[in-house]
N, C-alpha and C positions, 0 to 999 in steps of 0.2 A: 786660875790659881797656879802657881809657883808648884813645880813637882818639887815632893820632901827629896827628893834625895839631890836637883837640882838639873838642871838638863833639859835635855825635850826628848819625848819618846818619835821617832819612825815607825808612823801604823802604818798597820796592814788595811785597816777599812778603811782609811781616811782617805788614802792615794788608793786605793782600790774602787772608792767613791767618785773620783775623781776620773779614772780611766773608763769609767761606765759613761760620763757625763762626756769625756772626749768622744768616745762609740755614738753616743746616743746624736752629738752632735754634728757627727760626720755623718750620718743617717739622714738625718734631717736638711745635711746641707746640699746632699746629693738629690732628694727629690724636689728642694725648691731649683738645684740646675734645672731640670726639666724644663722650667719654666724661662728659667732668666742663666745662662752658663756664666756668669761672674763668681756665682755659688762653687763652681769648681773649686778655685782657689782657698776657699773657705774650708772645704771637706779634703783640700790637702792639706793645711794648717793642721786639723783635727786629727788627719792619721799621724802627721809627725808626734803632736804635744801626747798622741797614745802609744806613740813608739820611745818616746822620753821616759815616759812615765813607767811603761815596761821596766825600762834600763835603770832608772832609781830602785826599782824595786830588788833589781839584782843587786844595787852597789854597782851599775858599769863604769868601767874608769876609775872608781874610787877604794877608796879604803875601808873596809867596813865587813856589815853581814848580810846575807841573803836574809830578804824575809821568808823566802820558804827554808823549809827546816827538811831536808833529804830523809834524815834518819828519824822523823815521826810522820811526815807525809803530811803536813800540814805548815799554814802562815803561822807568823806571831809577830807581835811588835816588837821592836826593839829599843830596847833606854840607854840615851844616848849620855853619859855625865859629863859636869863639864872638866873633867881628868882626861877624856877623850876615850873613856871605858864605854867598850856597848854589850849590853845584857841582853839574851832572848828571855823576853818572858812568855815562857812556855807553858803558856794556858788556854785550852782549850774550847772557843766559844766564838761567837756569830763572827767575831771579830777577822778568823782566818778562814769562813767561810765566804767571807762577801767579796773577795777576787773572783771568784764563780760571777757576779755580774758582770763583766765585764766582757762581753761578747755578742759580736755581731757577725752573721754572713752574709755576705756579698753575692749578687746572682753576677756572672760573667754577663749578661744584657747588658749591666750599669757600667765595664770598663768600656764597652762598645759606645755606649750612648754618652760618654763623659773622656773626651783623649785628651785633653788638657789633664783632667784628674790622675786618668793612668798615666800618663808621659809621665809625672811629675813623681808619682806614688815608685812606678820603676825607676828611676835615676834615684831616688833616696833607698831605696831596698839597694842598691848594688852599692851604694856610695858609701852605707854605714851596715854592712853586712854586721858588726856586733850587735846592732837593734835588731836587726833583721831576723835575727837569728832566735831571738827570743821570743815572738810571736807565735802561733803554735800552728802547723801546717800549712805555711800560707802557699807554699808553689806544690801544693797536694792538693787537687780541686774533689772535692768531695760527690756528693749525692747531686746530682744534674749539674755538675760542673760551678760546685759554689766554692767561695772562698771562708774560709773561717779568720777573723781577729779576733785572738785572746790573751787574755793573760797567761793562760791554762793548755800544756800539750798533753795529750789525751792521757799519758803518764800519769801525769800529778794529778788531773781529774780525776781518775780513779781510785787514784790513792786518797785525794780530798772526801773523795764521795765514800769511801769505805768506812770513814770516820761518821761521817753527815748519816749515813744509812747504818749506823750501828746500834741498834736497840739498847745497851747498855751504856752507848755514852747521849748523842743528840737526838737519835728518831724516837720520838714519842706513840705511841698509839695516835694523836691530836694532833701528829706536825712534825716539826723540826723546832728542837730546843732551843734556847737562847747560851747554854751552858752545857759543857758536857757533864752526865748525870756521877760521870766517874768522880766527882767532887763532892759527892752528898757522902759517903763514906770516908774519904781523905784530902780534908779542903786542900787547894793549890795555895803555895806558900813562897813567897818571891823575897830573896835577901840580898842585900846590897850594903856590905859594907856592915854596918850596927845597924841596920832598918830593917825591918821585916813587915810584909803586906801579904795579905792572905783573903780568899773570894771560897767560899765554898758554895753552890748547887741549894738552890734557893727557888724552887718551882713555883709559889706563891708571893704573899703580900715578903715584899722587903725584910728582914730581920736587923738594920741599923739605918740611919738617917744619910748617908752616903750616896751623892745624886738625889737626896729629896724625899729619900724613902721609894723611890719608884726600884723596881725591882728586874726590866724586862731585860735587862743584859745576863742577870743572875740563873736563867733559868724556863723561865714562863716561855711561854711559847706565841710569836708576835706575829700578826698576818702582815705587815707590809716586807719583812724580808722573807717569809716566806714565799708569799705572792711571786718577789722577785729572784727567787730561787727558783719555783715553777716554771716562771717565766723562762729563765737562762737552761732549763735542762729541756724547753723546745727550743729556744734556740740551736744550740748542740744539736739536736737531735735532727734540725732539718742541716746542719751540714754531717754527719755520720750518719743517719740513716739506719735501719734494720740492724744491718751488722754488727754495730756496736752495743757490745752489752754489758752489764754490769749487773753485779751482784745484789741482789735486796730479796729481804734486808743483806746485809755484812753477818756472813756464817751459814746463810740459808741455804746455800748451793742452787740457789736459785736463779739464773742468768735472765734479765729481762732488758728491753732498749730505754733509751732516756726517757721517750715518751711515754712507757709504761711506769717509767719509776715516778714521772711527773704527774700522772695519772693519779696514781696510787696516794700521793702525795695531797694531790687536791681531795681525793677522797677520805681521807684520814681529818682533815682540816673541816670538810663540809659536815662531818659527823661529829664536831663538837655542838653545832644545832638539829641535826636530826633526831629523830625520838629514835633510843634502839629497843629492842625485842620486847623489854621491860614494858613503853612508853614512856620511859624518861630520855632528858636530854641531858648530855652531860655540861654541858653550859651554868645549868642551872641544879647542877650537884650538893649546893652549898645551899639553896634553898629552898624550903619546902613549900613554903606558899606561894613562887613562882612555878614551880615545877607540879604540880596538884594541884593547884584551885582552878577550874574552869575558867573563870573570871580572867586571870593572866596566865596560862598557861603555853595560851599562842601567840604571846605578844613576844617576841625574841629581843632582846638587848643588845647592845654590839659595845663588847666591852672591849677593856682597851688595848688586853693580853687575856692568856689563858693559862692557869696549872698547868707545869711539865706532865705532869702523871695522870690529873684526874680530868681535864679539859676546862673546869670549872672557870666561869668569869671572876676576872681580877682586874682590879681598879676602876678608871671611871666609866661608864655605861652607855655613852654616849659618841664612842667612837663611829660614826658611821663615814668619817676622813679615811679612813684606812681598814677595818676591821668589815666595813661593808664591801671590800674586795671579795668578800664569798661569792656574792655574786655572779661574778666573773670564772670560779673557778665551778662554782655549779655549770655554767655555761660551757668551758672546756667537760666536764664530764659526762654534757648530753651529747 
């Protein structure tokens, strides 16, 4: 549909979905060289379209706005009109968390085993040193001599993650929010001209028919970006290593490594089905004949989001596409 006010917005997740899908493909293009080195070429293809994608994101070369925002420490998308006006809509939600996927590191093995890939990778790093330059540590070899591609210099990571891990706006007791919680007291309100659009903090079922009634941008708390949050703070974590630490939660004074905080994170998540101390499960907070009758009290559901606050399943029950990633994250915590 046609944006009311006219224009096209510059997301943050959309091109941030995009630089994941560059990473993930240049990953992929590099282990089938192994096999066949034509693939080279392919996984140089992939680091440039993720050093492009980089430079769009700052505005290189152009006129425009950064989508990071310096003075909040976080993304946001921007509304482009067709007056040539551009708006940060400075709202705080999964939306300027999902550049965090976007990261891959590189073992030095793979420049050795691939010099087609590196000749090619070095002569564009010297040749466009403004892309170059935006990637985040690349001629810094980390933890056993690995390379990191990100979107993300360990800077605005922390800065990103201070939000992500602030119990007051996104970390849930059950995850990582969909919304920050600072909008259940004073919804965000975005004006443009005579238009005014406004999102408040919506931890449950939807409150208006907008996207369908579904609700999991609003608030709820969603296992496939979190999953893939998990996921990208091991990554990080095998290029920094120990060293690197960060605060959790955000005000704790608690300094822990990425892998702890990913830890942490997975366990937060796994204990929306675990029984706690009580023997209930917060899953099943909203119902009592699941949660107490013998009969179904071990049959678990995989719904399709969760309550920001209470863990409680929300909407349909039958997610086991995404929502069975528990899984996986029980797995990382044995």
């Amino acid at each position: 549909a046609h944006l009311p006010t006219g224009g096209y917005i510059e997301q943050s997740d959309g091109t941030s979905w995009m630089a994941m899908f560059t990473l993930n493909m240049l990953r992929m293009s590099l282990e089938l060289a192994k096999e066949n080195p034509v693939y080279q070429s392919l996984a140089s293809k992939f680091f440039e379209h993720f050093l492009y994608i980089a430079g769009a994101m700052a505005n290189v070369g152009n006129e425009g706005i950064d989508l990071w925002d310096e003075e909040d420490g976080f993304f946001y998308d921007v509304l482009h009109t067709p007056e040539n006006e551009r708006y940060k809509m400075k709202v705080r939600s999964m939306v300027g968390l999902i550049p965090l996927f976007a990261v891959e590191v590189l073992d030095e093995e793979l420049f050795e085993a691939n010099p087609e890939f590196t000749e090619r990778l070095e002569w564009f790093l010297k040749n466009r040193p403004d892309l170059a330059n935006l990637i985040s540590r690349w001629g810094e070899r980390g933890k056993n001599q690995r390379h990191l591609l990100s979107l993300l210099r360990g800077h605005r990571m922390k800065r990103l993650l201070k939000r992500m891990l602030n119990e007051r706006e996104f970390l849930s007791p059950y995850g990582v929010r969909a919304l920050s919680k600072i909008y259940d007291a004073q919804p965000y309100s975005f004006q443009v001209r005579d238009k005014t659009f406004s999102i408040r903090y919506t931890p449950g079922e939807s409150d208006n028919t907008m996207f369908g009634g579904n609700s999991n941008w609003r608030g709820p708390i969603w296992f496939p970006v979190n999953f893939l949050l998990i996921e990208s703070l091991h990554r990080f974590y095998h290029y920094y290593g120990d060293d690197f630490k960060v605060e959790h939660p955000t005000g704790s004074g608690n300094l822990i490594t990425l892998k702890e905080i990913a830890d942490d994170l997975s366990t937060r998540l796994v204990n929306i089905f675990k029984k706690d101390e009580n023997g209930n499960r917060a899953v099943y907070n909203h119902c009592p004949l699941m949660q107490n009758n013998p009969d179904f009290s071990q049959y678990i559901l995989f719904y399709e989001y969760f309550h920001g606050d209470s863990g409680r399943g929300v909407g349909a029950t039958h997610q086991t596409g995404w929502t069975g990633l528990v899984a996986k994250l029980i797995n990382y915590n044995e």
